[in-house]
C-alpha positions as CSV (number, residue, x, y, z in Angstrom):
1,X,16.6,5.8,-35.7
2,X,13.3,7.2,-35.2
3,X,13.5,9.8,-37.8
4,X,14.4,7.6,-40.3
5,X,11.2,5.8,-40.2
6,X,9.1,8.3,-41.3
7,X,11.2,9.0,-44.2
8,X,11.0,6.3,-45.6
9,X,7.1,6.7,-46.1
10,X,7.0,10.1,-47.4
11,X,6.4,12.0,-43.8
12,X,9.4,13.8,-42.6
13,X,9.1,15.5,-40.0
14,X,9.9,19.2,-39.5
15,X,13.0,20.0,-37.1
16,X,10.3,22.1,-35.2
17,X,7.9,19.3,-35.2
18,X,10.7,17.1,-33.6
19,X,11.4,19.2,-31.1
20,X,8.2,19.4,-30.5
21,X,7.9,15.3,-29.5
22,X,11.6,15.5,-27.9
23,X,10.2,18.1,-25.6
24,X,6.7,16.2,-24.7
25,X,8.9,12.7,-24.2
26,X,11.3,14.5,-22.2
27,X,8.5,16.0,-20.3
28,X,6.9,12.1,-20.0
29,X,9.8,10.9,-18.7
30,X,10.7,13.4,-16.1
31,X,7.3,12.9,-14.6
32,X,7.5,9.2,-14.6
33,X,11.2,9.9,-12.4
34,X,8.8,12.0,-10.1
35,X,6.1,9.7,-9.6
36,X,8.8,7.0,-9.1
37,X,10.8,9.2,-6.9
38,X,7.3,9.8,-4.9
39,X,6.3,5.8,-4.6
40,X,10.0,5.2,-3.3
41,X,9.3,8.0,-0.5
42,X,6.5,6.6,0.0
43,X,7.6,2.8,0.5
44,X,10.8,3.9,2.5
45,X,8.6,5.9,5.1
46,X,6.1,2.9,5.7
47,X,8.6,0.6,5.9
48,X,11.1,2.7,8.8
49,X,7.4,2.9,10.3
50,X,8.3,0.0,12.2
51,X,11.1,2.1,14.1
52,X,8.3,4.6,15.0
53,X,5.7,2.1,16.3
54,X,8.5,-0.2,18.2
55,X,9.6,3.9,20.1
56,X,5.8,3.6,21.0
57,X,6.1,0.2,22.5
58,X,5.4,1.7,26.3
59,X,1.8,2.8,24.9
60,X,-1.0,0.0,24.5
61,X,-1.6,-0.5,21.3
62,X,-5.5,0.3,21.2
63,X,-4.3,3.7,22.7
64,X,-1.7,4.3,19.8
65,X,-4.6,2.9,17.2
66,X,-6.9,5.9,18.9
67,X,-4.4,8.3,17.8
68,X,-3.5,7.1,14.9
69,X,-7.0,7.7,13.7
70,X,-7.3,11.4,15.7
71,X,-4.3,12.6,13.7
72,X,-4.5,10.7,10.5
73,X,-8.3,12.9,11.0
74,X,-6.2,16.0,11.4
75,X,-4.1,15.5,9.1
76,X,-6.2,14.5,5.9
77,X,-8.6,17.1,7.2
78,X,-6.8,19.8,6.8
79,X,-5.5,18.9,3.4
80,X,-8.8,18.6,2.2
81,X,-9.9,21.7,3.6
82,X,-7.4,23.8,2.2
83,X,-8.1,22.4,-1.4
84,X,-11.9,22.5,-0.3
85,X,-12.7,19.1,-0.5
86,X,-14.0,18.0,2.7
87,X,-17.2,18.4,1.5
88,X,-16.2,15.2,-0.6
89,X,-15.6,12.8,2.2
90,X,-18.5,13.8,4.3
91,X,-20.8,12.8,0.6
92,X,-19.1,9.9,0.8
93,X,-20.3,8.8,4.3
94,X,-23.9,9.8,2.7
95,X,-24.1,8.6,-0.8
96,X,-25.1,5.0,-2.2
97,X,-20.8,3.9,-1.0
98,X,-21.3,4.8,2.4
99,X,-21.7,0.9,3.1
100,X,-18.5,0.6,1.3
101,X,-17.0,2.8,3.4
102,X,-17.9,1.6,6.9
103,X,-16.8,-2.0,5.8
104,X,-13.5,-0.4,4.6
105,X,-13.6,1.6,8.0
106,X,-13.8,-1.8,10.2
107,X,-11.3,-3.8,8.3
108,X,-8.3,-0.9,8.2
109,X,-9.3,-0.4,12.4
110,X,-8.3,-3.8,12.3
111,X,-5.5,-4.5,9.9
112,X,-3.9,-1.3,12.0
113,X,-4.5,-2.4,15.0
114,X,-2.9,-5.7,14.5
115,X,0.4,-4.1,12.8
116,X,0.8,-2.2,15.7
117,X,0.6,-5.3,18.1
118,X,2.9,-7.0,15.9
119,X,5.5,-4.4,16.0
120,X,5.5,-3.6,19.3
121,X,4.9,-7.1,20.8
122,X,8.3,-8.7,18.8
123,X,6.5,-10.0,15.1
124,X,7.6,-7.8,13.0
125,X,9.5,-10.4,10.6
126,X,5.6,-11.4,10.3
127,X,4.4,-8.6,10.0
128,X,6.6,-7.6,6.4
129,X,5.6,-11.3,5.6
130,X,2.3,-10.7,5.1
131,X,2.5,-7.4,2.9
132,X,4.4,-10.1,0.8
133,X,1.6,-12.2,0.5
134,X,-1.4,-9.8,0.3
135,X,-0.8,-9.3,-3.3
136,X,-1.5,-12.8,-3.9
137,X,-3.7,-13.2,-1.5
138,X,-5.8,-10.3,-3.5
139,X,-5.4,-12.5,-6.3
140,X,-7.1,-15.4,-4.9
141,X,-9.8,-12.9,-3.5
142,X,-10.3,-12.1,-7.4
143,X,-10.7,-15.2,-8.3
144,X,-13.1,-16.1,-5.6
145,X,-15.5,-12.4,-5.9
146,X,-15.3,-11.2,-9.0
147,X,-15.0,-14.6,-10.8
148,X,-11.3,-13.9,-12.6
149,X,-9.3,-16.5,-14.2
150,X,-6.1,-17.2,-12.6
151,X,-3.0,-17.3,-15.8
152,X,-0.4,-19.3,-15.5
153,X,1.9,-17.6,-14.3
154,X,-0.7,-16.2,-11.2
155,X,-1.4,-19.7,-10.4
156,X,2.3,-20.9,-10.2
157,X,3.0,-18.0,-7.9
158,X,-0.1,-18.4,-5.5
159,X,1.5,-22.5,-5.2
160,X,4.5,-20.8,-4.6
161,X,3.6,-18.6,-1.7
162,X,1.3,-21.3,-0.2
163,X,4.2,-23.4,-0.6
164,X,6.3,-21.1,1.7
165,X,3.4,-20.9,4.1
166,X,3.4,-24.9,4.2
167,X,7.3,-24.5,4.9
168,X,7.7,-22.0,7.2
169,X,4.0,-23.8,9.4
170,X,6.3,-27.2,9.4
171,X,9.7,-25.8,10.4
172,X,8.5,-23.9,13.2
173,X,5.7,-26.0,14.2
174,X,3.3,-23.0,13.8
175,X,1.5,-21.5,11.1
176,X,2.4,-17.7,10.8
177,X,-0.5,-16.4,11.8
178,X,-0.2,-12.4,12.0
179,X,1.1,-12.4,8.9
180,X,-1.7,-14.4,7.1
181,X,-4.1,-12.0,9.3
182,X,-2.3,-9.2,7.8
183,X,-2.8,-10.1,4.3
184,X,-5.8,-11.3,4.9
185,X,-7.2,-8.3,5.7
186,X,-5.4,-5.6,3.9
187,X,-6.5,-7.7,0.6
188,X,-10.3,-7.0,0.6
189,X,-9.6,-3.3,1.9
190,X,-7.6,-2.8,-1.4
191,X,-10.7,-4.9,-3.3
192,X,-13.4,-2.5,-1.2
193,X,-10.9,0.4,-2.3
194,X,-10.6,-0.5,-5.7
195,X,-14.3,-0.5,-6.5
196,X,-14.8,2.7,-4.7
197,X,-15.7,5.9,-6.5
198,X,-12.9,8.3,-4.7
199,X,-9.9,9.4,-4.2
200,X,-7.6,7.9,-1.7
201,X,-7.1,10.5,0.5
202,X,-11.4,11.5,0.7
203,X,-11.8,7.9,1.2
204,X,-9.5,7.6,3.9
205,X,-10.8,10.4,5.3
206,X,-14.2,9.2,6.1
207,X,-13.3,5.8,7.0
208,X,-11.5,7.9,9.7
209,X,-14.5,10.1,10.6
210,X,-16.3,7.1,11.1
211,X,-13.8,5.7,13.6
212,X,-13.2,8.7,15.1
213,X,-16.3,8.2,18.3
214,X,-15.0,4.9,18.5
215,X,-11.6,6.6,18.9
216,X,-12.4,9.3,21.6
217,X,-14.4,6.9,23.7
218,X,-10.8,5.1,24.2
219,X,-8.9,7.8,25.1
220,X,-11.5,9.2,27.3
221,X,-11.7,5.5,28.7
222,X,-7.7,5.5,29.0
223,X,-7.1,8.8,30.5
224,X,-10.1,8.3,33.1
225,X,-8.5,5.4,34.4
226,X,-10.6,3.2,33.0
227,X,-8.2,1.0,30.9
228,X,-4.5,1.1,30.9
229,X,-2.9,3.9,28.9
230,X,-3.6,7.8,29.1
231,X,-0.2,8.2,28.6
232,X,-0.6,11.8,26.1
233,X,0.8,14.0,28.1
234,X,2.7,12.0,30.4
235,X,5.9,12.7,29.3
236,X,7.2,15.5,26.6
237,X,8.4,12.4,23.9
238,X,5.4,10.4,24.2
239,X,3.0,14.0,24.0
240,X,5.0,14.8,20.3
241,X,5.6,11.5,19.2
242,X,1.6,10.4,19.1
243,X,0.6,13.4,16.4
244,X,3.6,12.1,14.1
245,X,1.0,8.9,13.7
246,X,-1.2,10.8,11.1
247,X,1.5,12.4,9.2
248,X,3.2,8.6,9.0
249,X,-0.2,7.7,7.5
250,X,-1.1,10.2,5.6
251,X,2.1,11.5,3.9
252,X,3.1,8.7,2.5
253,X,-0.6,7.8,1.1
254,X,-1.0,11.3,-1.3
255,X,3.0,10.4,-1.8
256,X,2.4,7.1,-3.0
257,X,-1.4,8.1,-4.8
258,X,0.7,11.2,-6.6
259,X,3.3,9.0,-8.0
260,X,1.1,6.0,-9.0
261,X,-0.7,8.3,-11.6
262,X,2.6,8.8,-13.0
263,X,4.3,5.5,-13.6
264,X,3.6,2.3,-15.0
265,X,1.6,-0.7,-13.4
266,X,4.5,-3.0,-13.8
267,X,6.9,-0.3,-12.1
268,X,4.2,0.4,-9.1
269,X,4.5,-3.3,-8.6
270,X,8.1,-3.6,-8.0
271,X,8.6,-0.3,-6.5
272,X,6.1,-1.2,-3.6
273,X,7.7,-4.2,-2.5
274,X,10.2,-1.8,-1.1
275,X,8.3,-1.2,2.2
276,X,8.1,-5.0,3.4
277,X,11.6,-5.2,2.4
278,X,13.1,-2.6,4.7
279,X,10.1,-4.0,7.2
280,X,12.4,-7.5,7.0
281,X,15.3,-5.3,7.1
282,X,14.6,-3.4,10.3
283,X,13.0,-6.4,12.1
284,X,16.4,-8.3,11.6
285,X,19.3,-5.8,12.1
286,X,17.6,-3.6,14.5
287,X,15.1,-5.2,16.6
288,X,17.0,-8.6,16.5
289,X,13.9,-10.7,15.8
290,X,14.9,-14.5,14.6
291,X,15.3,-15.1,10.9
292,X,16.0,-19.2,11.1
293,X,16.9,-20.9,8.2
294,X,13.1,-21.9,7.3
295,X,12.3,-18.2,7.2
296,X,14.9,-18.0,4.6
297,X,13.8,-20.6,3.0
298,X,10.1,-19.3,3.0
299,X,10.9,-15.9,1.8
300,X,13.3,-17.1,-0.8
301,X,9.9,-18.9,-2.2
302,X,8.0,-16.1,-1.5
303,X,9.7,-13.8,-3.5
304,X,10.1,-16.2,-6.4
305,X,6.6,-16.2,-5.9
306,X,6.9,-12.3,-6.4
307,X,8.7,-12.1,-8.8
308,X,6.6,-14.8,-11.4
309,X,3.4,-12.5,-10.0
310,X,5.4,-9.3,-11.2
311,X,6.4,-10.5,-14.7
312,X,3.2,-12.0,-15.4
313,X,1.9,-8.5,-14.7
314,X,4.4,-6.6,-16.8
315,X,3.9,-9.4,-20.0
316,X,-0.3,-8.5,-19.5
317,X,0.6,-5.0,-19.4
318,X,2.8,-5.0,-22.5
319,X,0.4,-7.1,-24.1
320,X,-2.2,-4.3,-23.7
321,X,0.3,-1.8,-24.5
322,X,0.7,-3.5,-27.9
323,X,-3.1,-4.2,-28.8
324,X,-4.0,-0.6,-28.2
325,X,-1.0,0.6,-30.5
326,X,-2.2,-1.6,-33.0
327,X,-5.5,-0.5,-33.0
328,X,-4.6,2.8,-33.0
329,X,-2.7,2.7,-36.0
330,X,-4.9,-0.1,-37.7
331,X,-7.0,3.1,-39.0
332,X,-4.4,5.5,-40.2
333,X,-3.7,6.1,-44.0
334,X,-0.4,6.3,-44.7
């Protein structure tokens, strides 16, 4: 089908030359399977993190938070070093984003700190509602910072997920609280993230070297009896479980950064809904946690919600798609 369009204008192609574009669109499309084989990695580890944080139950949360920036430290540290980057993160903390970066730093201390709590503490069902919400949630922070206009279809599915909220506040008599904490803070660290002038993984990095004193004063504080905790080095699980924190940060993070450069907007958006999904799953089948009929209710709406959010963003995609073919070939002289 292909070929026969440029025969019919006077260019047919050589058989070399079509080789030639059957190899480069075979090469396109095996990395986009890679990057989407890399987001789905990514997504299913964050979202089984919930099994790793509920095994970590018997450790205060502040004390797993501690480590969880030691070894996410470690673990990005080392990366960079052997690719001699460091030096990147530690401009970063120096240059003209280093305000950036400590505000970033603060929010993810806290949007970590209350996963953890929610996990271990029985609100995990919250906990995959709000990374359900936060994309609209970043939406609405658009709209309100940098002054963007809502489309249609963005402004049905915010109603939509408020909607749920309204639902799921009246049938249990409560408003969901960690999960609107949740989104509400993951969604301006992904704005602070999105303006800022690095990679994930140097960014990350020196939002942990900034946390880091905080950090060690807690442990110190913990194992000196100060607080409750000191339990590294208590018992052989705890001792090798605590390290795996980093690498449950930080793998999936270059995983999911690696694939995104690979793949479509529209696809990133679907694939990444993965991890609160298997977040629900987990919380449901595994740790038993209540899912009442206004839950279902709520996430049915929510993911309607979702799913009007995700086609509006594949139709502006395509949209763009189209405009920048047509201006490309508007130009050519056949």
């Amino acid at each position: 089908m292909f070929d026969a369009v440029p025969s019919r204008i006077g260019l047919r192609p050589s058989v070399r030359g079509a080789r030639r574009g059957q190899g480069a669109g075979g090469r396109e499309l095996g990395e986009a399977g890679k990057g989407i084989v890399a987001i789905v990695a990514a997504c299913t580890i964050w979202g089984l993190a919930t099994l790793y944080y509920k095994a970590m139950a018997h450790v205060p949360p502040l004390e797993v938070l501690a480590h969880r920036t030691l070894w996410t430290l470690v673990f990005f540290g080392v990366a960079l070093a052997l690719r001699g980057r460091i030096g990147e993160a530690v401009a970063l903390l120096r240059g003209a984003q280093r305000g950036r970066v400590r505000l970033a730093a603060g929010i993810v201390a806290v949007n970590w700190g209350l996963f953890i709590w929610a996990i271990q503490t029985g609100h995990a069902v919250q906990a995959s509602l709000g990374y359900y919400i936060f994309p609209l949630v970043s939406v609405c922070l658009g709209v309100l910072v940098l002054g963007e206009r809502l489309s249609r279809g963005q402004g049905a599915a915010v109603a939509l997920a408020c909607g749920a909220v309204g639902v799921l506040t009246a049938g249990l008599g409560v408003a969901p609280w960690v999960a609107l904490a949740l989104a509400v803070t993951f969604a301006p660290y992904m704005l602070i993230k999105k303006q800022m002038r690095a990679g994930a993984a140097v960014s990350v990095t020196a939002e942990v070297m900034l946390l880091l004193p905080l950090a060690l004063v807690w442990l110190a504080l913990a194992h000196g009896g100060v607080v409750a905790g000191g339990l590294f080095g208590a018992d052989a699980f705890t001792t090798w479980m605590l390290p795996l924190s980093g690498l449950i940060t930080g793998g999936p993070l270059i995983l999911f950064s690696w694939g995104a450069q690979r793949v479509r907007l529209s696809t990133l958006g679907l694939v990444q809904y993965l991890n609160p999904t298997l977040q629900a799953v987990v919380a449901v089948l595994v740790f038993r946690e209540p899912f009442t009929g206004w839950h279902a209710v709520a996430f049915g709406m929510i993911w309607g919600a979702l799913a009007l959010y995700s086609l509006e963003g594949w139709r502006q995609e395509r949209a763009a798609r189209n405009l920048a073919t047509s201006e490309g070939t508007s130009g050519t002289v056949l």
